[in-house]
N, CA, C and O of each residue as an XYZ file, in Angstrom:
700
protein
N       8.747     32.740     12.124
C       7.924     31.588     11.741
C       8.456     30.951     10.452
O       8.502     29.730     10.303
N       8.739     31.580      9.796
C       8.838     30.920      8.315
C      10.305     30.260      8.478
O      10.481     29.257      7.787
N      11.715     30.804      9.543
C      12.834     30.504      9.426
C      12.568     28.770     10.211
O      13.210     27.738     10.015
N      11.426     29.010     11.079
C      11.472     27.365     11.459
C      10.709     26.506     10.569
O      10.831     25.282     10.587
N       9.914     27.140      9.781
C       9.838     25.984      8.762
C      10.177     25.931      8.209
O       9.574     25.156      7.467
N      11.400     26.437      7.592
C      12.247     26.600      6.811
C      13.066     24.822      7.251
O      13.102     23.793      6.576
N      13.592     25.111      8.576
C      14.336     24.515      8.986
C      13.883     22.937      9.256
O      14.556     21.908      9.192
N      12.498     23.144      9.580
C      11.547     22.129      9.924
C      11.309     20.790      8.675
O      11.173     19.569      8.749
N      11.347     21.740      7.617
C      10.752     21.477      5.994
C      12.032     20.156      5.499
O      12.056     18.930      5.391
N      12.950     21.281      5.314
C      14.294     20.900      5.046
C      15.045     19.481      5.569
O      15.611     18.593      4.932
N      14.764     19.690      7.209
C      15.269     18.282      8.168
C      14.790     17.196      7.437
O      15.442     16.300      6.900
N      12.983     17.450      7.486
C      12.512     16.067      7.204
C      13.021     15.879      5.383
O      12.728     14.741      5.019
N      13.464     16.437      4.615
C      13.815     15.769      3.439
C      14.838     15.902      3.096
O      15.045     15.657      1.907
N      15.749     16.259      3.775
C      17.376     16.599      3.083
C      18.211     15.070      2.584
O      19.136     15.044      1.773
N      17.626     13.851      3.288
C      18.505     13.214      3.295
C      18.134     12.219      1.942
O      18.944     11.420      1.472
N      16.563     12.459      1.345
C      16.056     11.923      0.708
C      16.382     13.069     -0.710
O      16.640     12.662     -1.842
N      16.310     14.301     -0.381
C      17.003     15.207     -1.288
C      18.659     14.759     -1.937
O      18.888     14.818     -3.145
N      19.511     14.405     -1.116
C      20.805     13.925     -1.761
C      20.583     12.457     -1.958
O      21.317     12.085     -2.873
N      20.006     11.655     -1.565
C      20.083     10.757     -2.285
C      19.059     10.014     -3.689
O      19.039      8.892     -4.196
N      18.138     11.556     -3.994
C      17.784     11.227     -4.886
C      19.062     11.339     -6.263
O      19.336     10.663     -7.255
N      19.560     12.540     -5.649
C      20.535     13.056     -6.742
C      21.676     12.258     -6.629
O      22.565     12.645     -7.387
N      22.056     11.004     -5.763
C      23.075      9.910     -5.993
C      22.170      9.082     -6.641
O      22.728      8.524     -7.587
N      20.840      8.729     -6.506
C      20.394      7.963     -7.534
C      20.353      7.880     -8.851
O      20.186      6.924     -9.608
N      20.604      9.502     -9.103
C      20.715      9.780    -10.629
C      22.344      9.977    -11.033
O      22.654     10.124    -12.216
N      22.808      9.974    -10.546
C      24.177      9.414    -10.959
C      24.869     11.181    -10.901
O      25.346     11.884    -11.791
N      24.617     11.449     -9.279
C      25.291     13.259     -8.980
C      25.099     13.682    -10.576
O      26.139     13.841    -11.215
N      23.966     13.853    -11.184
C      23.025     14.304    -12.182
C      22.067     14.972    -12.321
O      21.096     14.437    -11.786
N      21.672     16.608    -13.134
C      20.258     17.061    -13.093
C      20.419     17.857    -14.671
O      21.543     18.183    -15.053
N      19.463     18.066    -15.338
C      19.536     19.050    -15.914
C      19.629     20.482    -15.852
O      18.711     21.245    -15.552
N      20.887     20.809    -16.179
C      21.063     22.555    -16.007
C      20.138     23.375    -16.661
O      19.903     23.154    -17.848
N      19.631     24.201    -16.127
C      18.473     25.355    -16.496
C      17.064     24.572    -16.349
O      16.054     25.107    -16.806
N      16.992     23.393    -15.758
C      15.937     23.094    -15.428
C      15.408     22.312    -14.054
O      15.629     21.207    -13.557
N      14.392     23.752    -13.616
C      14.371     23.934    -11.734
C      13.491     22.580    -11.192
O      13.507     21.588    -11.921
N      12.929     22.545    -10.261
C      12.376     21.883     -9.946
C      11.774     22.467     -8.621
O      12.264     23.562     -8.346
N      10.734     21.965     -7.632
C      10.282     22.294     -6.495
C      11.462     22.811     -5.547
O      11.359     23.840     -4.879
N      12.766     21.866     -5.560
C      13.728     21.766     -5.068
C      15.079     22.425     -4.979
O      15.888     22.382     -4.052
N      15.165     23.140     -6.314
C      16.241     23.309     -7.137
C      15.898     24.644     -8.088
O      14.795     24.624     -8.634
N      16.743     25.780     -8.324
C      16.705     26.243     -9.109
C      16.969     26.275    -10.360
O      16.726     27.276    -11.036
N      17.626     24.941    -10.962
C      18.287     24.745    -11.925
C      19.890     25.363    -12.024
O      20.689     25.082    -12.918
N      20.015     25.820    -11.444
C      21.169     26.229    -11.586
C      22.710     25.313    -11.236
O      23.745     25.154    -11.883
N      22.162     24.761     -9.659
C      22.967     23.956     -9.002
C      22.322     23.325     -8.270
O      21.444     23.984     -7.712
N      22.405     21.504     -7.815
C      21.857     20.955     -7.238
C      22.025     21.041     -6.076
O      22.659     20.168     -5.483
N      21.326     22.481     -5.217
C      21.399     22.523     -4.329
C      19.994     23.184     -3.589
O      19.610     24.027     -4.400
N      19.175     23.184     -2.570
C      18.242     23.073     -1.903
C      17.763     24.602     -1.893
O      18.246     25.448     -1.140
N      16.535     24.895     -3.026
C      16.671     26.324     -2.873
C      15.386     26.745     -1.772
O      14.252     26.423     -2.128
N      15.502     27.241     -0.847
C      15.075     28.028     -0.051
C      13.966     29.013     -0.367
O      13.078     29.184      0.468
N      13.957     29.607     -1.404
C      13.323     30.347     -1.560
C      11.719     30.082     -2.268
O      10.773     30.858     -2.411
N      11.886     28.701     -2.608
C      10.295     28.083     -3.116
C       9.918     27.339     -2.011
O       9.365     26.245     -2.122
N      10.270     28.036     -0.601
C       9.601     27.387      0.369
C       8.083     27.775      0.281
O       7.470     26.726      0.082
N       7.463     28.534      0.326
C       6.151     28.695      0.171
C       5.458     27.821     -0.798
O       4.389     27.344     -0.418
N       5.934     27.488     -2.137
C       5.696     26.718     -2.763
C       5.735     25.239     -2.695
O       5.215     24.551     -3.574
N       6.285     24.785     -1.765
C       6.436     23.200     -1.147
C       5.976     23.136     -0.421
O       5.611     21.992     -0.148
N       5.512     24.421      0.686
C       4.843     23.951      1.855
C       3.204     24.132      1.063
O       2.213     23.704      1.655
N       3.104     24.659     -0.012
C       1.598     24.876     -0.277
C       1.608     22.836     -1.004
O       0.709     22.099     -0.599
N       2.467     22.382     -1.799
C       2.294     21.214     -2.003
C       1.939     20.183     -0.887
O       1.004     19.387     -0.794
N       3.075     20.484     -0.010
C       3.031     19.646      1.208
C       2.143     19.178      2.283
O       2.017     18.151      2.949
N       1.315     20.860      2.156
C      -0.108     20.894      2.898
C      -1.126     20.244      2.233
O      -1.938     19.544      2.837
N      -1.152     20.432      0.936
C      -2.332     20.188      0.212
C      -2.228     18.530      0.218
O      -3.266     18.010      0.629
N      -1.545     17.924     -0.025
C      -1.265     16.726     -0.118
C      -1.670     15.328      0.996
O      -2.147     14.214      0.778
N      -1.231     16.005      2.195
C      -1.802     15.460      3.312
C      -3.029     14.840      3.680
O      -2.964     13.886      4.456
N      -4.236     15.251      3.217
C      -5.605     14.555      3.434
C      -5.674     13.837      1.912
O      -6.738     14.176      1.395
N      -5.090     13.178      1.241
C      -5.407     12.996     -0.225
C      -4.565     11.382     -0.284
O      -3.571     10.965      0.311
N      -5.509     10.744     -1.310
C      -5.041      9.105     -0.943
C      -4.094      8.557     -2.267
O      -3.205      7.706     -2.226
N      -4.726      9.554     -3.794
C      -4.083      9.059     -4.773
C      -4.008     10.573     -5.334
O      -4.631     11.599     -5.063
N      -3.131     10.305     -6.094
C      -2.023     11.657     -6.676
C      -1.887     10.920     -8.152
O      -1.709      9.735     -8.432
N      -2.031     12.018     -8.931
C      -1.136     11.700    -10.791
C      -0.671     12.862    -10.783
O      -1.304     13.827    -10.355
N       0.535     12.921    -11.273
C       1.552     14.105    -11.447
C       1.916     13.655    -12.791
O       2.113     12.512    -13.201
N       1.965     14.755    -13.381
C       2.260     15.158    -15.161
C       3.883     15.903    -14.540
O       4.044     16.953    -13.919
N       4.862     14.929    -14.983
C       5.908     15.827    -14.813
C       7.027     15.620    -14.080
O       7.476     16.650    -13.576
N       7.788     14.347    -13.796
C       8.091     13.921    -12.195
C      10.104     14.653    -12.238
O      10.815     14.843    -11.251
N      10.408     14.848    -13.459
C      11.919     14.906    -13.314
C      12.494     14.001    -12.284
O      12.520     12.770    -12.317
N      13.053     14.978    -11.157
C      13.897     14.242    -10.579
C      13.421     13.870     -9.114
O      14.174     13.711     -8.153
N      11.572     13.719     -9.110
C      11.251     13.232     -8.145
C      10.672     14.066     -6.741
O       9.927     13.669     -5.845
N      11.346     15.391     -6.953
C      11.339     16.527     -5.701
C      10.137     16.592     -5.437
O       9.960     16.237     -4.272
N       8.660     17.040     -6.241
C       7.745     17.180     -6.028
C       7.007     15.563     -5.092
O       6.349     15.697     -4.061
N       7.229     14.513     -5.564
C       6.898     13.547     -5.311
C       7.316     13.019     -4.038
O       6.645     12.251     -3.349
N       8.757     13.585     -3.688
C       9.080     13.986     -2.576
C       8.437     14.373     -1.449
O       8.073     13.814     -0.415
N       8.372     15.749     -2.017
C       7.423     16.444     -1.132
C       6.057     15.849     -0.426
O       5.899     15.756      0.791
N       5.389     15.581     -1.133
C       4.133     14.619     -1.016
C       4.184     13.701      0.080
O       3.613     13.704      1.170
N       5.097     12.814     -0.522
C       5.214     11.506      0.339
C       6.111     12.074      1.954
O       5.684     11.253      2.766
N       6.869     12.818      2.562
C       6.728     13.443      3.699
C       5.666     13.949      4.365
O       5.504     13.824      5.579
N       4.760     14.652      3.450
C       3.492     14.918      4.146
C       2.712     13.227      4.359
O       2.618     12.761      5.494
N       2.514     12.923      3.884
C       1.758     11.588      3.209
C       2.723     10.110      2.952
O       2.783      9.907      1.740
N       3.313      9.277      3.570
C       3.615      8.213      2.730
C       3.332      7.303      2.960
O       4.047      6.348      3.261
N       1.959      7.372      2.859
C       1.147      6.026      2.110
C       0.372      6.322      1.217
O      -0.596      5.587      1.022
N       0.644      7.891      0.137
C      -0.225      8.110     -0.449
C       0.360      6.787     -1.875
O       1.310      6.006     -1.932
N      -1.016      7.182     -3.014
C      -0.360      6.282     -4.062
C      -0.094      7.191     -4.953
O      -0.791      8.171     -4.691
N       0.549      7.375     -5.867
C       0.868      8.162     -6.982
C       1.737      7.625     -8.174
O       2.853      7.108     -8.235
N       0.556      8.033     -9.305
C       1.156      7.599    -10.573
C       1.921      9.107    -11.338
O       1.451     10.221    -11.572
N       2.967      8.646    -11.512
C       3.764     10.199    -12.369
C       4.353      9.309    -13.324
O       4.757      8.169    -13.096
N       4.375     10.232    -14.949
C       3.875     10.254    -15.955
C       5.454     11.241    -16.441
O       5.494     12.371    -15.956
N       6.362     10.926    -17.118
C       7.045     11.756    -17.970
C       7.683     11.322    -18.996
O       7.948     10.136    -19.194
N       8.032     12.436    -19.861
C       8.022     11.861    -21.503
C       9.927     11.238    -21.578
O      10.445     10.910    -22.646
N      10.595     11.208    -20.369
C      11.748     10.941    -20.270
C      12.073     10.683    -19.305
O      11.857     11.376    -18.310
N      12.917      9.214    -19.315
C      12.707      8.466    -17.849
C      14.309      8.525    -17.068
O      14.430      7.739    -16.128
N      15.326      9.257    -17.343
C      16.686      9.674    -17.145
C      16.679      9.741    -16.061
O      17.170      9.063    -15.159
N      15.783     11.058    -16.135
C      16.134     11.324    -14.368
C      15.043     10.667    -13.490
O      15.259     10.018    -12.467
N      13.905     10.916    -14.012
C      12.617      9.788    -13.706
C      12.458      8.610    -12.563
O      12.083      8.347    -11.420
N      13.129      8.036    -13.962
C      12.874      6.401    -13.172
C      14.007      6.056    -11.930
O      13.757      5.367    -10.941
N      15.447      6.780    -12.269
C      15.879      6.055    -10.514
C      15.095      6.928     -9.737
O      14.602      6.446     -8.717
N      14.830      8.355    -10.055
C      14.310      9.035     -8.249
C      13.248      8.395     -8.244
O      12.856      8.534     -7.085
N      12.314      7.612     -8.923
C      10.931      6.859     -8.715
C      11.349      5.642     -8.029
O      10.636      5.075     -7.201
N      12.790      5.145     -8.461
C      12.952      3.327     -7.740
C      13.361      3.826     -6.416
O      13.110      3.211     -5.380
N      14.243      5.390     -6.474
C      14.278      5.448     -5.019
C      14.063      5.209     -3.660
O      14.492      4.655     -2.648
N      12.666      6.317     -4.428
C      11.903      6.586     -3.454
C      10.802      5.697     -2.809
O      10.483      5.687     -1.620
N      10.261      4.920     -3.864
C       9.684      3.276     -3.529
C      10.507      2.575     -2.435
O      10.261      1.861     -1.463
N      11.722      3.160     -3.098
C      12.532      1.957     -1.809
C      12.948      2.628     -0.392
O      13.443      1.970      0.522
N      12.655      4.177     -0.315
C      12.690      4.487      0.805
C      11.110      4.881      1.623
O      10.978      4.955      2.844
N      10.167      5.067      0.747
C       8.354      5.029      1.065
C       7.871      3.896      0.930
O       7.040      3.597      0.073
N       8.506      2.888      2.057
C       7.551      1.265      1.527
C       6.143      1.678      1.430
O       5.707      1.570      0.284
N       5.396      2.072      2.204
C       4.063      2.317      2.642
C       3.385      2.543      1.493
O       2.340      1.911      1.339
N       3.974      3.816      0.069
C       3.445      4.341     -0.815
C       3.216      3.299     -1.768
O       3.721      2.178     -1.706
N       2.357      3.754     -2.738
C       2.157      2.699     -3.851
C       3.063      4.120     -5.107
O       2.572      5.237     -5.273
N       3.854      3.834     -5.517
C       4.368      4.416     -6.659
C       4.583      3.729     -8.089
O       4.972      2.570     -8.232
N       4.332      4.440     -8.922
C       3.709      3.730    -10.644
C       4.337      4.976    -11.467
O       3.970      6.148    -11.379
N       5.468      4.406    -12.368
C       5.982      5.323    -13.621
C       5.384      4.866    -14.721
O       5.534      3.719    -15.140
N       4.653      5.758    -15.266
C       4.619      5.680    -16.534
C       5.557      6.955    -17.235
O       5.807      8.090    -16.829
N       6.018      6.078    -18.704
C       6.501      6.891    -19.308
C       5.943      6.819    -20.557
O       5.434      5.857    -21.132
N       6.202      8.689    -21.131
C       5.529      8.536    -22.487
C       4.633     10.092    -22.441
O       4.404     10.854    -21.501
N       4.351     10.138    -23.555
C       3.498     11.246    -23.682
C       2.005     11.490    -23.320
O       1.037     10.905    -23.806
N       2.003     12.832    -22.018
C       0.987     12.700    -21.211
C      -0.440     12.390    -21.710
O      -0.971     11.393    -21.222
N      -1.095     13.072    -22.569
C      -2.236     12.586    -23.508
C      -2.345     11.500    -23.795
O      -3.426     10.999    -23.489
N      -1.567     10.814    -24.336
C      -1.524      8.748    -24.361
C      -1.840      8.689    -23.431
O      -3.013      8.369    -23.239
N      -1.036      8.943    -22.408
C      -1.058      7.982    -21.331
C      -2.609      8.028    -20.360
O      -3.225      7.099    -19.837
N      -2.878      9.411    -20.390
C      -4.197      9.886    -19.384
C      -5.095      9.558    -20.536
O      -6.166     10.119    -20.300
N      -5.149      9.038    -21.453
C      -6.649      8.759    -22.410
C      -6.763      7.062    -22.433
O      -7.773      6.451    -22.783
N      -5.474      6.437    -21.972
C      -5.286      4.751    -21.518
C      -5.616      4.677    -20.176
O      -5.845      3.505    -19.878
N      -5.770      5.643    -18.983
C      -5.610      5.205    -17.854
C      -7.097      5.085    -17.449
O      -7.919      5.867    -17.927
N      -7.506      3.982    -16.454
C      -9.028      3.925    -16.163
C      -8.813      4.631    -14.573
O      -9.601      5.473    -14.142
N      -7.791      4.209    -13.906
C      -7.501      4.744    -12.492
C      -8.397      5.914    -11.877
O      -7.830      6.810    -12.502
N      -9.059      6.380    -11.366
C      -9.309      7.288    -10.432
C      -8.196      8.082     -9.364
O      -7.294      7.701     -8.618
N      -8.772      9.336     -9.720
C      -7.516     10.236     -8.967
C      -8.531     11.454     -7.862
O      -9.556     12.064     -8.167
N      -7.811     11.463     -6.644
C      -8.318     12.618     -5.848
C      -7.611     13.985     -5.777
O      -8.111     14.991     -5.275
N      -5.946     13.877     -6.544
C      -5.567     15.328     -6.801
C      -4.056     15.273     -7.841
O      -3.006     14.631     -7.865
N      -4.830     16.559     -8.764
C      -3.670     16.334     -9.648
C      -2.565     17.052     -9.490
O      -2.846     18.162     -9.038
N      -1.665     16.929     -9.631
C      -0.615     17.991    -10.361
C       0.125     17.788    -11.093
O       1.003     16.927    -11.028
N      -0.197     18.984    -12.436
C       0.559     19.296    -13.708
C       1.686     19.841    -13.710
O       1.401     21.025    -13.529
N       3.063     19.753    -13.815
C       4.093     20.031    -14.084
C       4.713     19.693    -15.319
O       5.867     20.113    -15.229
N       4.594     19.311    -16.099
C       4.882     18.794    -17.692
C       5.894     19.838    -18.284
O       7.024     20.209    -17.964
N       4.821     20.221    -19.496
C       4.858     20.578    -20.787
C       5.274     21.958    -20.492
O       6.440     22.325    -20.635
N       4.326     22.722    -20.081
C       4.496     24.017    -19.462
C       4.024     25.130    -21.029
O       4.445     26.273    -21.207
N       3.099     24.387    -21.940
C       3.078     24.853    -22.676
C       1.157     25.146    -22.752
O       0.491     24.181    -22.376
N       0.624     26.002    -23.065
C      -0.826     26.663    -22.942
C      -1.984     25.435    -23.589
O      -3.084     25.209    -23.083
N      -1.469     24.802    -24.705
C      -2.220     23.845    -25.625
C      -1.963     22.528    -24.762
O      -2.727     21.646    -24.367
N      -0.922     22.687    -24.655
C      -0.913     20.865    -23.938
C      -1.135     21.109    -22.324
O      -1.476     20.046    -21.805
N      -1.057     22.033    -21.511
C      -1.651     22.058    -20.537
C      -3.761     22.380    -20.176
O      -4.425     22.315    -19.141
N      -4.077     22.666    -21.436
C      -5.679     22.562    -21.986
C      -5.714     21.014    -21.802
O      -6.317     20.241    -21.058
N      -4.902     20.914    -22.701
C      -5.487     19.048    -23.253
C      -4.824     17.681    -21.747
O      -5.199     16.574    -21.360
N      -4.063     18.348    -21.492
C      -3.839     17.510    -19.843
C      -5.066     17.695    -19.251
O      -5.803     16.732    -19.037
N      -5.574     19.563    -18.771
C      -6.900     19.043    -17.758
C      -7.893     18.435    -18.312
O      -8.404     17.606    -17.559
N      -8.529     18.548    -19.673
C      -9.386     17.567    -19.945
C      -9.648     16.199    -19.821
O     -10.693     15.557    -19.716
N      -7.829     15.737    -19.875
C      -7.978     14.347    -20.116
C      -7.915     14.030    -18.260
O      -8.421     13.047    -17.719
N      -7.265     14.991    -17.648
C      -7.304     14.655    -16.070
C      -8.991     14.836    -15.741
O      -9.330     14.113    -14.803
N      -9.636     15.307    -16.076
C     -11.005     15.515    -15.644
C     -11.858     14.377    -15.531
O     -12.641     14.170    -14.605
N     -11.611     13.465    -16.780
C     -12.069     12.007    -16.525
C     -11.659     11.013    -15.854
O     -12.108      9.882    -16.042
N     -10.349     11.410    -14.587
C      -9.861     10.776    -14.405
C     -10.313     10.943    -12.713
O     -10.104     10.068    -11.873
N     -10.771     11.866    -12.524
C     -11.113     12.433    -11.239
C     -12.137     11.561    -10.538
O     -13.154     11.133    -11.083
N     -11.784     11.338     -9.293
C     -12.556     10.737     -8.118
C     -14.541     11.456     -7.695
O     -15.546     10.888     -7.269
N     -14.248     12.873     -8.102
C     -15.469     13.217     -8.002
C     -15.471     14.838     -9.093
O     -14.720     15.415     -9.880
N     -16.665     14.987     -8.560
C     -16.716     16.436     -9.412
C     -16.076     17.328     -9.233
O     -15.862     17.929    -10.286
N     -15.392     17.989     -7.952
C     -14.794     18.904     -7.566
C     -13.586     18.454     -7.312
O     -13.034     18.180     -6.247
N     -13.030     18.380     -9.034
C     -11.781     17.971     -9.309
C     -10.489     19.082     -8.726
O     -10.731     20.286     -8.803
N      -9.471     18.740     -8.293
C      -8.622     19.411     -7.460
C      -6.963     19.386     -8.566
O      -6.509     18.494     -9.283
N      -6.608     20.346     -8.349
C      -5.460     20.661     -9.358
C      -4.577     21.057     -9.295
O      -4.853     22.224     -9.572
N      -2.728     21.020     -8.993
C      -2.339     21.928     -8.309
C      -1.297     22.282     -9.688
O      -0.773     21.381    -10.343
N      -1.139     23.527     -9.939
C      -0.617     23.893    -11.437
C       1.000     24.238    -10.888
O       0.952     25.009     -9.929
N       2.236     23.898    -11.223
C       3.183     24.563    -11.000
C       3.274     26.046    -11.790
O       3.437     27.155    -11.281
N       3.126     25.721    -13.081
C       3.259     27.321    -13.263
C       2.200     27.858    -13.883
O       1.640     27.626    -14.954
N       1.972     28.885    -12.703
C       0.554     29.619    -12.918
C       0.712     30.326    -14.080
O      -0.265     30.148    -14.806
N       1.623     31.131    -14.612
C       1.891     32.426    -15.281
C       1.232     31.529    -16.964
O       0.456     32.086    -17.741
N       1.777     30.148    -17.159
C       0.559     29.877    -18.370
C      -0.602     29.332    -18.263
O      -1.256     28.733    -19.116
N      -0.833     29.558    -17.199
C      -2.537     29.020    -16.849
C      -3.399     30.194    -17.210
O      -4.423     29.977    -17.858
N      -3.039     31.592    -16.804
C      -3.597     32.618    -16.862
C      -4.730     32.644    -18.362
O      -5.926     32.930    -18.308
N      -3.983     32.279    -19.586
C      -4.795     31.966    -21.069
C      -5.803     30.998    -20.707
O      -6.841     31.061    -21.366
N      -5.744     30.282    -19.976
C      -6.421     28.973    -20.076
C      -7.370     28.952    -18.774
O      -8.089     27.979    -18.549
């Protein structure tokens, strides 16, 4: 089971996978992974399949998305295969790798509504009036500024039973 969704997963985004990374100019930051990528080499890691298909699933019944965190787009990726007509605003403090996988992917998800902001997440989520039905934090990755993200995401939420999807659990645990 898992080797065909493995295979299943992969088909539908491989082609949007290399050409995010020609959008960035055959460019990523070394030692820093992504949904997609281990950081090591820009190449398709396999082994955070569980972790994309838990994005991928979750994503599917959901109309607007804010992501704290977009790098080089993979997560946003992900999403919009399950979903592309969702809308999603992603938010990072550096638009390098950012902003082409964001013009990308606009230009290969007509359907989606996609919105970069750049800048530091707290600005930006204490300016935004938007309504959101699911977040995910990928940022900072740091215990204080991932506190002060869900607060400011909390007012930003569509209803009370605000929805959250944390990439890394291991500093959520304090919080």
């Amino acid at each position: 089971m898992k080797r065909k969704n493995y295979f299943n997963f992969y088909n539908k985004i491989k082609k949007h996978f290399k050409g995010i990374y020609k959008a960035c100019g055959n460019k990523f930051f070394y030692s820093c992974g992504s949904y997609l990528i281990n950081g090591k080499s820009y190449k398709y890691d396999k082994e955070m399949l569980n972790k994309q298909l838990l994005l991928y699933n979750i994503v599917e019944k959901h109309k607007t998305v804010l992501e704290i965190g977009v790098y080089m787009g993979h997560s946003i990726l992900i999403m919009l295969s399950s979903n592309p007509r969702l809308s999603i605003y992603g938010i990072d403090i550096d638009k390098k790798f950012a902003l082409p996988s964001i013009n990308y992917l606009k230009k290969n998800f007509p359907k989606s509504n996609l919105k970069f902001l750049e800048g530091d997440s707290i600005k930006i989520l204490n300016k935004l009036k938007k309504k959101f039905d699911l977040f995910h934090i990928d940022g900072d990755h740091k215990t204080a500024k991932i506190y002060n993200e869900i607060v400011a995401c909390a007012k930003l939420a569509k209803n009370k039973n605000m929805k959250i999807l944390f990439d890394d659990a291991d500093m959520m645990k304090s919080i």
